[in-house]
N, C-alpha and C positions, 0 to 999 in steps of 0.2 A: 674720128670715131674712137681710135684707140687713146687719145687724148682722157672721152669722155668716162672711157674705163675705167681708165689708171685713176682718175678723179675719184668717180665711185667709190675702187679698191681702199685708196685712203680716208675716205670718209667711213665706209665702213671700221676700217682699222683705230681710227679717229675715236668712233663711240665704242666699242671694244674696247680701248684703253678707258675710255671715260667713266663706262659701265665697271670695269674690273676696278679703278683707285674705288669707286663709289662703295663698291664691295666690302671692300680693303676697310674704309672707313668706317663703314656700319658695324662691323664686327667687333664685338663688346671687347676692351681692355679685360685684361688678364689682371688683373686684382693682388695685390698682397692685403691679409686677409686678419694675419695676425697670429701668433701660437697660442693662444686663447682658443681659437678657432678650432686650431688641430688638437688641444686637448680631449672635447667633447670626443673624438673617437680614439684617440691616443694615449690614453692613461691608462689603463686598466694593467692588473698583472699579468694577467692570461696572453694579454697579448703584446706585454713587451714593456708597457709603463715608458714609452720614449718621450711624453711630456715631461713628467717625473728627471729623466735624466737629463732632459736639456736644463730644466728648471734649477737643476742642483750644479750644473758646469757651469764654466768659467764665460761660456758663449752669451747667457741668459743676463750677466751684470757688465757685459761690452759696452755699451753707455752707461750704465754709471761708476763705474772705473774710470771716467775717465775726470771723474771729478775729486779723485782721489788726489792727495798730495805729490804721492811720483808721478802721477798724469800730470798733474801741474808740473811739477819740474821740470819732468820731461820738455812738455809743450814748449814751456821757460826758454830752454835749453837750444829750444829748433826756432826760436821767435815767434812762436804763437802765445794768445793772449787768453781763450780758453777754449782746450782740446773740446768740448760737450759743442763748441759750437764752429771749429777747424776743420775743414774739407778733407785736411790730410789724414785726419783723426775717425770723421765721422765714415770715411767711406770704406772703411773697416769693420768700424764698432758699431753699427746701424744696416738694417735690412733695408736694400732697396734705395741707399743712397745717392741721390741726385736725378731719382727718377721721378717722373711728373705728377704733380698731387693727385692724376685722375687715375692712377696705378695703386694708388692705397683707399682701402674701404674705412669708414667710418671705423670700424672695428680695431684697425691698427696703432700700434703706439711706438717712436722709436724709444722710448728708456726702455723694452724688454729686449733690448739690444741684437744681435746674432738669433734672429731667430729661425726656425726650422725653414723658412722662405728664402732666407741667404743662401743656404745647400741645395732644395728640393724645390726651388722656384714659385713664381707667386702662383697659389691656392685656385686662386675663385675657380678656374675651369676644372679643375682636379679633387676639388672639394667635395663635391657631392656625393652623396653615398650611393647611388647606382654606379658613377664613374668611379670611383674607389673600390666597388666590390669586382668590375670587371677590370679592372687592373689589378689588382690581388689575384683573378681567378685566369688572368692573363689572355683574358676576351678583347681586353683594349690595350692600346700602346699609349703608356702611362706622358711619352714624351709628347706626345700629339695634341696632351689636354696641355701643356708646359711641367708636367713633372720630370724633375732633370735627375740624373741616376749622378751621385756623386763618386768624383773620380781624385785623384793628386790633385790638378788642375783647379780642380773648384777649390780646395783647401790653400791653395799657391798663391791662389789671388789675393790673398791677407798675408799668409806664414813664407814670407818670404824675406831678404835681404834689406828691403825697403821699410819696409811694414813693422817686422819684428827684430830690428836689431840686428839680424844676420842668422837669426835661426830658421830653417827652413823647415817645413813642414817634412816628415818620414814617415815615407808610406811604408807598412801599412803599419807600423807599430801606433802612431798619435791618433789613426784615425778609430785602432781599436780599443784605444782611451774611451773613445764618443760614439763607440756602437751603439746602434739601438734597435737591433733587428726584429721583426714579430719573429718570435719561436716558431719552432718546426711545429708541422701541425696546426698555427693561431688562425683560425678563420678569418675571412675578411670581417670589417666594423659591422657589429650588428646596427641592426634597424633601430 
């Protein structure tokens, strides 16, 4: 009898796991979406123009710098043949490098190099303007949809010894090179 229990117990446990991967599975990929994307609510001056600023930094031409002549050398230098298309180059200078085609929307492109998705994680669950207005209005936890709150850490993973030659990333002075905050006051993205 107690045999037939324990049998039971495990079979239940058994479709319990099965039902939960199943779960797991169906749940839509989080998407990199593209800074094209985040423009349409992200440009404006009232509220901070932080497409505008990525646009103008050094982050927005990370691939295609790297087709420049000291990219070349560089690569040269380390025995790569061309850094635009170098593992050790792209996983830098490229949003979302090495992650699986079905994590990028139609909409994405890697020559807009470094974009706002490398820091703030991929989009598509975060994107939408009701999850956006209740994360501005601090109704939702922005990390829950994958928006990631940038820290040293996230910047460390490129501006590091490895990466940049030995210059390390300095908090907080570089990072308020590349602020882009909504002003005091900016309401969330209008409709």
């Amino acid at each position: 009898m107690k045999l037939v229990r324990w049998v039971a117990v495990l079979m239940v446990f058994s479709f319990a796991g099965i039902a939960f991967a199943a779960d797991e599975a169906a749940k839509p990929v989080n998407q990199y979406l593209g800074a094209g994307k985040c423009k349409t609510c992200h440009n404006s001056a009232k509220k901070g123009a932080q497409f505008t600023k990525w646009a103008e930094s050094k982050h927005a031409n990370a691939y295609l710098v790297l087709a420049s002549p000291k990219a070349i050398e560089i690569a040269k230098a380390k025995g790569l043949t061309n850094p635009q298309k170098a593992a050790e180059c792209l996983e830098c200078h490229v949003t979302g490098y090495n992650e699986p085609k079905d994590h990028f929307a139609a909409s994405f492109s890697d020559s807009m190099g470094v974009q706002c998705e490398s820091c703030h994680g991929a989009g598509s669950n975060y994107s939408k303007m009701a999850t956006m207005k209740d994360i501005t209005a601090k109704k939702a936890d922005g990390a829950k949809f994958g928006l990631l709150t940038v820290t040293k850490d996230t910047c460390a993973k490129c501006h590091n010894e490895r990466a940049t030659g030995g210059k390390f990333v300095s908090w907080p002075a570089d990072s308020a090179k590349i602020a882009h905050p909504m002003p005091p006051g900016a309401a969330a993205p209008a409709e």
